[in-house]
Phi, psi and omega in degrees: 000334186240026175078005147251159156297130194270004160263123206260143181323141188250338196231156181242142189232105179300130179235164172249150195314325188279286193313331183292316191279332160293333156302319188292344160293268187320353175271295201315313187286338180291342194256313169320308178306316181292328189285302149356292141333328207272305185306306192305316167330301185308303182279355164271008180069355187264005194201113210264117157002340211247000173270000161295158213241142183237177181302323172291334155266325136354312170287347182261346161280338169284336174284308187296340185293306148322339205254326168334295198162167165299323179338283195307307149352263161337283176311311174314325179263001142314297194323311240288327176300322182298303185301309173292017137283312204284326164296319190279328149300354193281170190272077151247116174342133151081329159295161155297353177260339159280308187278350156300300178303342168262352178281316184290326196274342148318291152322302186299284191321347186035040169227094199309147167285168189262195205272311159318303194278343170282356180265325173303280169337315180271357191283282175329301177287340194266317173262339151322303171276353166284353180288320189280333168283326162320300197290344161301293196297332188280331187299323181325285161352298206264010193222340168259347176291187188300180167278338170295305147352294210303308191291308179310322182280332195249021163288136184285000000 
């Protein structure tokens, strides 16, 4: 639901130290792909909000990772670090990916924005992403209720 598989790795593979990081490189770009994807779904409409996952299912997916194992574990909170980075790059106001996007856009213009307008601007991301963590907590929310509850809500 949240661009990982809710099944967590079951086997372990001894590697020497060059080979781990390449794999580990390569699970990071399969999952960066994914993630991507998942976002591209999102802003495309091809993927409802509502399958994004907030800290309260995150901690319950972190229990099943636990209960997998430390591996499953482990891994689950690379995903979870991975994603929160790759969020922190999107160019949204009040993020490090917004304020990257107001520095270029500066750059190109070859003028600072004024201070009003930079305020503005984060005012706007700022309550923009407080919509969307409301709009989290409530999907969390609304997936631990009864199944009936469940159903009412999540009609389109």
């Amino acid at each position: 639901k949240i661009g990982i598989a809710m099944a967590f790795p079951s086997t372990l593979q001894s590697m020497g130290p060059v080979a781990a990081v390449g794999a580990a490189v390569t699970e990071c770009r399969r999952m960066t792909r994914e993630t991507f994807r998942v976002l591209g779904r999102l802003f495309t409409r091809k993927a409802s909000l509502r399958q994004v996952s907030g800290p309260i299912d995150i901690a319950r997916i972190s229990g099943e990772a636990a209960k997998a194992g430390i591996h499953s574990l482990i891994w689950f909170m690379g995903v979870i670090s991975l994603q929160l980075g790759i969020f922190n790059l999107l160019p949204i106001p009040v993020l490090d990916g917004g304020h990257l996007t107001i520095l270029a856009f500066e750059s190109v213009m070859r003028r600072d924005l004024s201070l009003k307008l930079k305020e503005r601007i984060l005012e706007v991301g700022f309550v923009l992403l407080v919509l969307l963590m409301v709009v989290v907590l409530f999907n969390d929310i609304v997936k631990i209720l009864p199944e009936s509850v469940y159903r009412m809500f999540s009609r389109g």
